[in-house]
C-alpha positions as CSV (number, residue, x, y, z in Angstrom):
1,X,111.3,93.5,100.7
2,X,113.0,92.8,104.3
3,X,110.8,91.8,106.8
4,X,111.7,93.1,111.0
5,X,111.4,91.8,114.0
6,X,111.5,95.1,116.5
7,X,111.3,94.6,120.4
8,X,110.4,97.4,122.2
9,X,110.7,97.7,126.0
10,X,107.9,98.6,127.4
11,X,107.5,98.2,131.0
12,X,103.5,98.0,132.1
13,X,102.4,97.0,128.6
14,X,101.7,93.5,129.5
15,X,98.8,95.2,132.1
16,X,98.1,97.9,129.7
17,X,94.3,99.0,129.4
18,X,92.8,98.3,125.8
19,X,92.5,101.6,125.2
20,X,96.4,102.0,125.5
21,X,97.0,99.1,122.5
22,X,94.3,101.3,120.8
23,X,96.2,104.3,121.0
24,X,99.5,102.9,120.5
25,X,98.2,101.4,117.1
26,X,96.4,104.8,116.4
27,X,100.2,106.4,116.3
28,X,102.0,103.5,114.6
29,X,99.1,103.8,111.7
30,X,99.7,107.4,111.6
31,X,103.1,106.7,111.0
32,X,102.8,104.7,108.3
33,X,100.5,106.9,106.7
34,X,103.0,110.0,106.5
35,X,106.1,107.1,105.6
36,X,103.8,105.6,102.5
37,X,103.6,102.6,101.3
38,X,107.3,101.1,101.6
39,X,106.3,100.4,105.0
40,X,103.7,98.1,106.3
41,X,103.1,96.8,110.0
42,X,102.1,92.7,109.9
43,X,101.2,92.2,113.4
44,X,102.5,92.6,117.3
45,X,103.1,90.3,120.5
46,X,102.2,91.4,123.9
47,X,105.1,89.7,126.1
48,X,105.7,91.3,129.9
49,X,107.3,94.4,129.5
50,X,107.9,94.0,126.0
51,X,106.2,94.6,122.4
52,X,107.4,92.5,119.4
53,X,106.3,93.7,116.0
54,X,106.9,92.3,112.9
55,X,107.3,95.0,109.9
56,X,108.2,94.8,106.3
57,X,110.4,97.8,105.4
58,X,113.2,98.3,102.7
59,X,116.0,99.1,105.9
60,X,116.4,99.4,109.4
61,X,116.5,103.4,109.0
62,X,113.0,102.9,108.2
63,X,112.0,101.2,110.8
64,X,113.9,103.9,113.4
65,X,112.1,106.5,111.4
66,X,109.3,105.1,112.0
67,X,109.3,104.2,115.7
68,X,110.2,107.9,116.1
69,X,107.2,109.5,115.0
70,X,105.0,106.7,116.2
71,X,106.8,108.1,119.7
72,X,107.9,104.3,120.6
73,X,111.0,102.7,121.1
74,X,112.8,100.3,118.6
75,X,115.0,98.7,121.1
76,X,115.9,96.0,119.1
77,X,115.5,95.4,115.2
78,X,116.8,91.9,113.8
79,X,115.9,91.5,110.1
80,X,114.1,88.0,109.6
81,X,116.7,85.8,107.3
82,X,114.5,82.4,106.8
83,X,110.9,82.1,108.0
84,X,110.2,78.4,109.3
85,X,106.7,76.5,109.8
86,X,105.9,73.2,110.0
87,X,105.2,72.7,105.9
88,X,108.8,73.1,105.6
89,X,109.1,69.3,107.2
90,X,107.5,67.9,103.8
């Protein structure tokens, strides 16, 4: 299955309040819960005034669903072609 990379802008969530990234996840979790299982969220990135988040998903339309009903923007979704590390130097 794909896997995403979605930026969101965000502006203030760099300074956000833990309780804010609590809530924010509270949504996204909902959200999956109502999408099922062809969705799942791998992890996020704090950056400035942006949020990265890395999602598996069978399509983009997915991923938009999702962001809507989470109530969070998908400004940006690239899907992830080759994922590099450093075991791929041996």
């Amino acid at each position: 299955m794909p896997k995403y990379l979605i930026e969101r802008e965000m502006p203030g969530i760099g300074q956000a309040p833990q309780e804010a990234y609590q809530q924010g996840a509270r949504a996204s979790r909902a959200a999956l819960k109502e999408l099922g299982p062809e969705i799942q969220w791998v992890q996020s990135y704090v950056i400035g005034d942006k949020l990265y988040c890395v999602y598996i998903a069978p399509d983009e339309d997915t991923i938009r669903e999702h962001a809507k009903k989470a109530g969070i923007p998908a400004n940006k979704i690239s899907e992830v072609k080759v994922i590099i590390d450093p075991s791929i130097a041996e």
